[in-house]
NULUM-409078 format. One record per residue: residue number from 1; x, y, z of N, C-alpha, C, CB in turn. Coordinates in steps of 0.05 Angstrom, whole numbers. Glycine has a CB too. Layout:
% residues N
pos  n.px  n.py  n.pz  ca.px  ca.py  ca.pz  c.px  c.py  c.pz  cb.px  cb.py  cb.pz
NUM  X  Y  Z  X  Y  Z  X  Y  Z  X  Y  Z;
...
This chain:
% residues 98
pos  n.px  n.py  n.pz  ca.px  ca.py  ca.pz  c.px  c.py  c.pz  cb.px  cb.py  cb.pz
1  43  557  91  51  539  113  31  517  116  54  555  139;
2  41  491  125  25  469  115  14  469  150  42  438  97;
3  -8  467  154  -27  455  174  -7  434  193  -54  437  157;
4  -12  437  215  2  415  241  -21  397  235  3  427  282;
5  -11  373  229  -21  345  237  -32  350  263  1  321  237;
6  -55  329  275  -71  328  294  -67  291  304  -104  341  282;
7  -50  284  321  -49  261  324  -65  248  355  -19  257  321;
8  -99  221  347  -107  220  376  -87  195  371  -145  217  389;
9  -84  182  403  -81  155  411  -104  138  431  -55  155  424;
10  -114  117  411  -126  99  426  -110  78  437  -146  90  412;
11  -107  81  465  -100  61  480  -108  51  505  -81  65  482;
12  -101  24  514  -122  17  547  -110  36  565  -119  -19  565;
13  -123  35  580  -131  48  608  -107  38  635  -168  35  617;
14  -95  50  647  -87  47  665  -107  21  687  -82  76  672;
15  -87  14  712  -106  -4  715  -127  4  742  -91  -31  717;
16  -125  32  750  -146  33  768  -169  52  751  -136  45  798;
17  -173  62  722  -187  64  704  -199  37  690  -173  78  689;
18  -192  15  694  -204  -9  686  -216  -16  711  -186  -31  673;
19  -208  -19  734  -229  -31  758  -251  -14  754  -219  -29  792;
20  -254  11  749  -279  31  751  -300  23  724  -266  67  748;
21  -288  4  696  -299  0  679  -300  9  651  -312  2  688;
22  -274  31  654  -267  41  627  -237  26  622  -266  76  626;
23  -238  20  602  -214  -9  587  -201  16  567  -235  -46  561;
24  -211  36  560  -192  42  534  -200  83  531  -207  14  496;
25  -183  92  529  -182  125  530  -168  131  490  -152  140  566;
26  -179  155  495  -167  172  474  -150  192  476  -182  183  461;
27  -129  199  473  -110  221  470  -104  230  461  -98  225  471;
28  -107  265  459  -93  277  432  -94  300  445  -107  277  402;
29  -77  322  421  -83  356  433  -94  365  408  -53  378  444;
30  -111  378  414  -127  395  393  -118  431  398  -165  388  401;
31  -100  437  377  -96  468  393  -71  467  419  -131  477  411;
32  -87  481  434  -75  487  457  -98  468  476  -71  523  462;
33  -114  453  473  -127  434  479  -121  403  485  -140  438  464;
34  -118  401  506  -111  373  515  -135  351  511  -102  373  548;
35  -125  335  499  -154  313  501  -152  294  510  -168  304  480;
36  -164  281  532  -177  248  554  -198  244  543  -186  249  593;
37  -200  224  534  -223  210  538  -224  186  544  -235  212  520;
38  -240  171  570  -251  145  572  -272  131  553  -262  146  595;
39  -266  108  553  -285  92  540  -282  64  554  -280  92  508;
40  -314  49  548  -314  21  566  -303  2  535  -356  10  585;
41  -303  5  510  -298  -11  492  -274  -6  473  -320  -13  480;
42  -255  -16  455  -239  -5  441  -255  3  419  -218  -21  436;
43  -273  -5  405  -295  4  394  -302  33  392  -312  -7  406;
44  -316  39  418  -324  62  423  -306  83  426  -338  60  441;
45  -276  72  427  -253  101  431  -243  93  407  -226  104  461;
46  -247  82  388  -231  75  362  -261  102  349  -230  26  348;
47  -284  93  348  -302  105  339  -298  142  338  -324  93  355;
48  -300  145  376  -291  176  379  -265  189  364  -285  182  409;
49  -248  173  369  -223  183  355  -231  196  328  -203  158  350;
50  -237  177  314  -234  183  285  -253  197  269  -231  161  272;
51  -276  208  292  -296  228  294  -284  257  296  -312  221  317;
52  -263  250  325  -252  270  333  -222  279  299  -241  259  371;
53  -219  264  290  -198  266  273  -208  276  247  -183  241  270;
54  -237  272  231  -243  280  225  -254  312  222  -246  265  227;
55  -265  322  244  -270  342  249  -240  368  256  -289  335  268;
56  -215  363  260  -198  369  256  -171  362  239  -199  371  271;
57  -186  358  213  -162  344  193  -138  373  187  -181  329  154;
58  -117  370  179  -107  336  175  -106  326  201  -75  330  161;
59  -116  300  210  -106  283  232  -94  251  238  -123  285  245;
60  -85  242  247  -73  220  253  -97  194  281  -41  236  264;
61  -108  170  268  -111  159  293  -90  133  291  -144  152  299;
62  -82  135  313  -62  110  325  -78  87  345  -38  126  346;
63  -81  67  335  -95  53  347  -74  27  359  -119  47  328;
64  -67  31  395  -49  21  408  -60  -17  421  -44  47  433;
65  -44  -36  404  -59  -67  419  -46  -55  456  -36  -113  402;
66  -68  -76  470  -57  -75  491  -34  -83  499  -69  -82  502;
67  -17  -89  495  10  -85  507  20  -53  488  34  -120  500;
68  15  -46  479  24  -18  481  37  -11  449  50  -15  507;
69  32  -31  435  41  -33  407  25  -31  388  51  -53  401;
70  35  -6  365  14  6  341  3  -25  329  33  29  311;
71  -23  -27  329  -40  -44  317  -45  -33  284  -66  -44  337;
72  -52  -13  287  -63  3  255  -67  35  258  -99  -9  244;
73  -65  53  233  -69  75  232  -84  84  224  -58  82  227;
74  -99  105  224  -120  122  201  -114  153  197  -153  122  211;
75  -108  161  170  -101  178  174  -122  206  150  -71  171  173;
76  -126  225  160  -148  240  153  -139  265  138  -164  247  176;
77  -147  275  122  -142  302  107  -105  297  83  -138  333  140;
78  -98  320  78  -73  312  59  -53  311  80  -63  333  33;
79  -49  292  95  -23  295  109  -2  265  105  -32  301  144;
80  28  277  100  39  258  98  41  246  126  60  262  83;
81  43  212  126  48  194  147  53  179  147  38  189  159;
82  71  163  165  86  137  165  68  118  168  107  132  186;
83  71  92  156  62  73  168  60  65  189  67  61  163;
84  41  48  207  51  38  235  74  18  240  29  25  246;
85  78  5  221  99  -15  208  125  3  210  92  -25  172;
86  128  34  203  145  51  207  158  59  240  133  71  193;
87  127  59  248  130  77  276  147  55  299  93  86  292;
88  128  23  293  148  -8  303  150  -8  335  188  -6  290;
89  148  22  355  150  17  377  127  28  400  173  23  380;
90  126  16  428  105  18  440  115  55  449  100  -10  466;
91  98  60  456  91  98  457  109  99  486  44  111  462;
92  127  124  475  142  122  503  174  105  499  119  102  527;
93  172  86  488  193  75  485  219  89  468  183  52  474;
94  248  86  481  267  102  462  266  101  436  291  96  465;
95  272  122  426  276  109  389  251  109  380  290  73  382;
96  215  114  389  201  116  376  191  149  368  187  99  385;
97  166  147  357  157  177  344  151  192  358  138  180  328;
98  144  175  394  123  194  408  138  209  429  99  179  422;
């Protein structure tokens, strides 16, 4: 049986998480493990992510522009995966992957 993909999402922050100074979070489930994370930079939650994706391959990072649309992907260990070019819509939206 092939391994569950591990998918985080980097995306901005709601907006009373940006008055406080964090612009951009990470999301994923690890397990039965929910994962938040804040970050003040896209940088620094682009960075964790793919730390965090690493250490549980196969995984998926989705890296969301701010309006809510796949920017780029990275994807870790043997797992098959669509392009972001594939996925085409903001997270949440009908008709997409998420």
């Amino acid at each position: 049986m092939a391994a569950r993909m591990t998918v985080y999402h980097v995306s901005p922050s709601g907006d009373r998480a940006a008055a406080a100074g964090v612009k951009w979070q990470v999301e994923g489930r690890e397990g039965r493990r929910l994962l938040h994370e804040p970050h003040r930079t896209q940088k620094d939650a682009i960075d964790a992510a793919r730390r965090h994706a690493q250490e549980h391959e196969p995984a998926q990072v989705i890296v969301h522009a701010r309006d809510g649309h796949v920017r780029t992907a990275y994807t870790y260990g043997d797992a098959p995966g669509a392009s972001p070019d594939e996925r085409g819509r903001k997270a949440g939206e009908p008709g997409g992957l998420y």
